[in-house]
TORKOL-4160 file (C-alpha; in steps of 0.2 Angstrom, whole numbers, padded with zeros to 4 digits, m for minus):
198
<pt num="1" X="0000" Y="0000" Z="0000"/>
<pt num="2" X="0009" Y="0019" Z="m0005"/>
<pt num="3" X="0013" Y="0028" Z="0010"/>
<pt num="4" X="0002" Y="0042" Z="0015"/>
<pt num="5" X="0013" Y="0059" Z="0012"/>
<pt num="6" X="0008" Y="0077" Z="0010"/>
<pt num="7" X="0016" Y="0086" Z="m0004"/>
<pt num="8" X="0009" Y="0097" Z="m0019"/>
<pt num="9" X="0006" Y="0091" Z="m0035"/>
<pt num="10" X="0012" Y="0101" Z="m0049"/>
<pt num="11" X="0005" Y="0102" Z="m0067"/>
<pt num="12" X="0020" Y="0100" Z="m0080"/>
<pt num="13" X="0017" Y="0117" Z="m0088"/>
<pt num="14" X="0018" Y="0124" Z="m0070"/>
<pt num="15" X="0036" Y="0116" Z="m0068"/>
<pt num="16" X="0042" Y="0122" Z="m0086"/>
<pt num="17" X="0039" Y="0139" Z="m0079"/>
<pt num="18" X="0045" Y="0137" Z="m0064"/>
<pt num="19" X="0063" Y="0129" Z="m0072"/>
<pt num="20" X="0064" Y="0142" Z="m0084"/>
<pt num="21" X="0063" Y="0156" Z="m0072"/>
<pt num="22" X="0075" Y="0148" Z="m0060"/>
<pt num="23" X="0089" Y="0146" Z="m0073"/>
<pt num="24" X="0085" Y="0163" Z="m0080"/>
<pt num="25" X="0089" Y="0170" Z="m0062"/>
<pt num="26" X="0104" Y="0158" Z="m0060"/>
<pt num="27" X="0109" Y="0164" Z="m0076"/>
<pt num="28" X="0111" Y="0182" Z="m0070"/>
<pt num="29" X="0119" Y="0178" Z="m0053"/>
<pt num="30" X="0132" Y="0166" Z="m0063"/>
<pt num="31" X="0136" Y="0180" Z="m0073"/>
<pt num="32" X="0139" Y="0193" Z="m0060"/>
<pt num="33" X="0152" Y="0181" Z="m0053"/>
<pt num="34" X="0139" Y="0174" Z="m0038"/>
<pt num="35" X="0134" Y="0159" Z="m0036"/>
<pt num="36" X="0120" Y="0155" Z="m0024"/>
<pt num="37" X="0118" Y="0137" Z="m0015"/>
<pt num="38" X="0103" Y="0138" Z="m0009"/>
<pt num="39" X="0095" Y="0142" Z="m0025"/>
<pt num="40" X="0104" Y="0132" Z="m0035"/>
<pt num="41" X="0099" Y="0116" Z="m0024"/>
<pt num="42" X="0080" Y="0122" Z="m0027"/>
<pt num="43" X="0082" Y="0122" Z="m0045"/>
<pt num="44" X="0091" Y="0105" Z="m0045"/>
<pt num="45" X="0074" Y="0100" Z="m0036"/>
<pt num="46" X="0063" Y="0106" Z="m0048"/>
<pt num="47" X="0073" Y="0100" Z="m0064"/>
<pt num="48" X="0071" Y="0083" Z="m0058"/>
<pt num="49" X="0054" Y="0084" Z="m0053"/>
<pt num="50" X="0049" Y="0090" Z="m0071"/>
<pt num="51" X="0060" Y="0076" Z="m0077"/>
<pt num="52" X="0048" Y="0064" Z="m0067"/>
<pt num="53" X="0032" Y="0075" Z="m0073"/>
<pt num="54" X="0034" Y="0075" Z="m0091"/>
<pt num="55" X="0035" Y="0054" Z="m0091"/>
<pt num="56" X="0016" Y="0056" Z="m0086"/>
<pt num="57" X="0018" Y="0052" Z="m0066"/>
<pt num="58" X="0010" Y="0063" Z="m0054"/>
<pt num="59" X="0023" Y="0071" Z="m0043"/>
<pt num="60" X="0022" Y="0079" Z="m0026"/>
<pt num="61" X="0035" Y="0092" Z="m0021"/>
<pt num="62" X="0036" Y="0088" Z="m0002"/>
<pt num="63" X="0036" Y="0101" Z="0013"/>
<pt num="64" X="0051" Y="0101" Z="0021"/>
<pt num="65" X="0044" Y="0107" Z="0035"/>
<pt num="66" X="0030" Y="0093" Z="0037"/>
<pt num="67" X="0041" Y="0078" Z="0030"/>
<pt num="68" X="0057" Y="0076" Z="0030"/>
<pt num="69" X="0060" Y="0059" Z="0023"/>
<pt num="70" X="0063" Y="0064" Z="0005"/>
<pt num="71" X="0062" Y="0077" Z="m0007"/>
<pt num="72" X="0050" Y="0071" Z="m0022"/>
<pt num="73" X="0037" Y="0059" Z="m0020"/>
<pt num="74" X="0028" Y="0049" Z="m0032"/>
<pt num="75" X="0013" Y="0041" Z="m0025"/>
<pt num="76" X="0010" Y="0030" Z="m0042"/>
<pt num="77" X="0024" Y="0019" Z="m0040"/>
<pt num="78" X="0028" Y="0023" Z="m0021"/>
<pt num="79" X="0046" Y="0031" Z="m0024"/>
<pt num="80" X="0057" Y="0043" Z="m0013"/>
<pt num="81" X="0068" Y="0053" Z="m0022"/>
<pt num="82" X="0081" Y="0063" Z="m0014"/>
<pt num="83" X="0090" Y="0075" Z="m0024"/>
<pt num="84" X="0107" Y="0079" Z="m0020"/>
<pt num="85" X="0117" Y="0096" Z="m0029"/>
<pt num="86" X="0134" Y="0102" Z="m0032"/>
<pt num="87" X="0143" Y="0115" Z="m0042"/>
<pt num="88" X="0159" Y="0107" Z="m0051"/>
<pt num="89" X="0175" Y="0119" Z="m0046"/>
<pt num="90" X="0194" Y="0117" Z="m0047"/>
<pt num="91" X="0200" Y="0110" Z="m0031"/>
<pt num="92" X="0219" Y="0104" Z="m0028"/>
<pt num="93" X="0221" Y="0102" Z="m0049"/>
<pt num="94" X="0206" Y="0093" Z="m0048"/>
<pt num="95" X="0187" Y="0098" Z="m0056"/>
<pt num="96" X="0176" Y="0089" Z="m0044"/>
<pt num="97" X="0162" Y="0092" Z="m0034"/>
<pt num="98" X="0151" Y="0080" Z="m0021"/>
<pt num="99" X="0136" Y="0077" Z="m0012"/>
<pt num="100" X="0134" Y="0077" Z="0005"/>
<pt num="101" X="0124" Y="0066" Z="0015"/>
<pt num="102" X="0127" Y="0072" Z="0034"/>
<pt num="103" X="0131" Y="0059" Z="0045"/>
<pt num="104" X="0123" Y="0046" Z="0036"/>
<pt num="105" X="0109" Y="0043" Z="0044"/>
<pt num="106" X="0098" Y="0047" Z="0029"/>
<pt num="107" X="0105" Y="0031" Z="0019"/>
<pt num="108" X="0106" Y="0022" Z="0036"/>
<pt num="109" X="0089" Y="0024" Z="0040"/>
<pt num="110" X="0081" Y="0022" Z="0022"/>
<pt num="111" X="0075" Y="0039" Z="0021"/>
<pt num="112" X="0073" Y="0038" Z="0002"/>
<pt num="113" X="0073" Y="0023" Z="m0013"/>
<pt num="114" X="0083" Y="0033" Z="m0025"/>
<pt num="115" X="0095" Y="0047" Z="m0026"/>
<pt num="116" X="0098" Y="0060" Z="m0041"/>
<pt num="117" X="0114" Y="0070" Z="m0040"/>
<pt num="118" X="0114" Y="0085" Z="m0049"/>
<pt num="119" X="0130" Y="0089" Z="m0055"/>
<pt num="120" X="0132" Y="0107" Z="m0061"/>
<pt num="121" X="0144" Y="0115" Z="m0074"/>
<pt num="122" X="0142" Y="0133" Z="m0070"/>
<pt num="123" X="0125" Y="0133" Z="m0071"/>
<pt num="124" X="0122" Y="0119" Z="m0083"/>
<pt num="125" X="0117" Y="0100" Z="m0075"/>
<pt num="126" X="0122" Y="0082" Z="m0077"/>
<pt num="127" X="0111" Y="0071" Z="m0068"/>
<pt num="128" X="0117" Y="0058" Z="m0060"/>
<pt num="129" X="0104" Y="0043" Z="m0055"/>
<pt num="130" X="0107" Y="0029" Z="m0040"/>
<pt num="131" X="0098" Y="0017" Z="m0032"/>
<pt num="132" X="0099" Y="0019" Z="m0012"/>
<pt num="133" X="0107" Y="0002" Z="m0012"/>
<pt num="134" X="0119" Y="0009" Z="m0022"/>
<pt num="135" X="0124" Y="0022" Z="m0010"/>
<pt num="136" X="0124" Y="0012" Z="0006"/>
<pt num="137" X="0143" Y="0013" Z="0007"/>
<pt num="138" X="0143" Y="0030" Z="0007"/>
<pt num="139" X="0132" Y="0031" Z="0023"/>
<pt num="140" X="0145" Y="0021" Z="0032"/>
<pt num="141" X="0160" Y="0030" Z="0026"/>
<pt num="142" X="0164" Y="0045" Z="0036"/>
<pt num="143" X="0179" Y="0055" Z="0025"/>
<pt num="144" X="0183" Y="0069" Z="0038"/>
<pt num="145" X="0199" Y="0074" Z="0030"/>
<pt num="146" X="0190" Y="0080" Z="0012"/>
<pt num="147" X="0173" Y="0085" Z="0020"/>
<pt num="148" X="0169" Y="0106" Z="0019"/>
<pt num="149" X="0163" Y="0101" Z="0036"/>
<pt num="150" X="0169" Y="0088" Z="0044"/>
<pt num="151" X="0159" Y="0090" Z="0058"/>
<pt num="152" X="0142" Y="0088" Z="0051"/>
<pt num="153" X="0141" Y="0083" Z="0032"/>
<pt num="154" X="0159" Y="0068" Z="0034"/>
<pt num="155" X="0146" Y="0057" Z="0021"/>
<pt num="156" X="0153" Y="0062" Z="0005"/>
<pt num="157" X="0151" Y="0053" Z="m0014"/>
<pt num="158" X="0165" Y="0060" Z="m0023"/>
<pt num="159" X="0161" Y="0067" Z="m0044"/>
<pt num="160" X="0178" Y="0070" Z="m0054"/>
<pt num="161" X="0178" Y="0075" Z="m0074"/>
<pt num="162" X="0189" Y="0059" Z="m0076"/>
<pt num="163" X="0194" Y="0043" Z="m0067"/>
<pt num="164" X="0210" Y="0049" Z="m0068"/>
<pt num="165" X="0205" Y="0066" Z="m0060"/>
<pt num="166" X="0197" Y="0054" Z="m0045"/>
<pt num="167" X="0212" Y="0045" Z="m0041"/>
<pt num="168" X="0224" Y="0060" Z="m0039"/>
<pt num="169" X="0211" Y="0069" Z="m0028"/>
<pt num="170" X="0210" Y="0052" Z="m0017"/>
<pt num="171" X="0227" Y="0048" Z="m0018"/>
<pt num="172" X="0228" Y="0049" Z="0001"/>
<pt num="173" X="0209" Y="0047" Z="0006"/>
<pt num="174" X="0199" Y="0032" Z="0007"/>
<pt num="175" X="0190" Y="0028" Z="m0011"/>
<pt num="176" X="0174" Y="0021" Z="m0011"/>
<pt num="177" X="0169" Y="0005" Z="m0022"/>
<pt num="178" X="0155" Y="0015" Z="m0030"/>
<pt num="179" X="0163" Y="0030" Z="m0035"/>
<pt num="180" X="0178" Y="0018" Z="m0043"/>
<pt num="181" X="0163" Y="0013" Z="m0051"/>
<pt num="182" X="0154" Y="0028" Z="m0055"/>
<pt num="183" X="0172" Y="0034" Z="m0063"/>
<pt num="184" X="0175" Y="0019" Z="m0073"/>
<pt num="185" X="0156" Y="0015" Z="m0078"/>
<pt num="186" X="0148" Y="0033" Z="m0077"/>
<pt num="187" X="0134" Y="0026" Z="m0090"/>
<pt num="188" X="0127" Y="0015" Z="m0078"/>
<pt num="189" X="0123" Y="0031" Z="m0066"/>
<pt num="190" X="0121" Y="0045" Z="m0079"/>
<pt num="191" X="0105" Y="0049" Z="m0084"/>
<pt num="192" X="0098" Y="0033" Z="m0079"/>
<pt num="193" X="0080" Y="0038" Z="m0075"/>
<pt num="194" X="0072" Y="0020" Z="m0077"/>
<pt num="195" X="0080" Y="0018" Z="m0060"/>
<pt num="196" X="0068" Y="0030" Z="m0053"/>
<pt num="197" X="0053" Y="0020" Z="m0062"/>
<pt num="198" X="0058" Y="0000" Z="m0060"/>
């Protein structure tokens, strides 16, 4: 039986307007030399729920301040999607960016059935698909050494432009099976929406 969650549905059109605005405001931050997290991590939201909208499935944008499980919720196949952002940027030599999952409690605890990392060039995205299975390793890998704060987001999954690119940023750090395999197989993680829907 689909769980019982409160969220708003949104109509397709409403989400076309609602992307296209959003990058039209990211667009002139990005410009102006500003980039802003908060909004860019909305937007990353809204992309993937339009993504899920426009294959015909109802979609609910939830609350965050009534539920905190996930979130996107689609009650017509019972899914939990989580969506995670980060901005790529040149770091020891490196282009990379991550996703941070706190402490990782939220993999731990099975908060959602699928992730979507939205990887973004500027302000342009790669989406980035994985089954929470997939991630469980990440949930019990605390990286304090490379995490932006160590203290409260250790739960990292590490994208670099290349396989190459990910070995010399880890060279000292602990490397996780999935991003060996995220670098050397990123088709099997790249826009792969029917992850969302099987």
């Amino acid at each position: 039986m689909p769980r019982r969650i409160k969220g708003t549905l949104m109509r397709l059109e409403d989400l076309e307007l609602v992307v296209r605005n959003l990058r039209q405001v990211l667009e002139v931050l990005h410009n102006s030399g500003l980039e802003d997290r908060e909004l860019r991590s909305k937007y990353a939201e809204f992309l993937v729920t339009k993504e899920i909208a426009s294959r015909g499935y109802e979609v609910q944008v939830l609350n965050e301040r009534e539920v905190r499980s996930a979130d996107i919720y689609v009650p017509e196949i019972d899914k939990r999607i989580e969506v995670k952002s980060g901005l790529f940027k040149e770091e020891s030599g490196v282009i990379t960016t991550d996703a941070s999952f706190g402490k990782g409690s939220q993999i731990r605890k099975r908060k959602f059935d699928v992730c979507v990392f939205v990887a973004f060039n500027g302000i342009n995205p790669e989406f980035y698909v994985f089954t929470l299975e997939e991630l469980l390793e990440v949930g019990e890998n605390e990286r304090v050494n490379i995490a932006d704060h160590p203290d409260t987001n250790p739960c990292l999954l590490i994208l670099c432009k290349s396989y190459e690119d990910y070995m010399n940023y880890l060279r000292n750090e602990k490397m996780l099976n999935i991003e060996i395999d995220l670098h050397k197989n990123p088709e099997k993680y790249k826009d792969r929406w029917d992850k969302i829907f099987s």
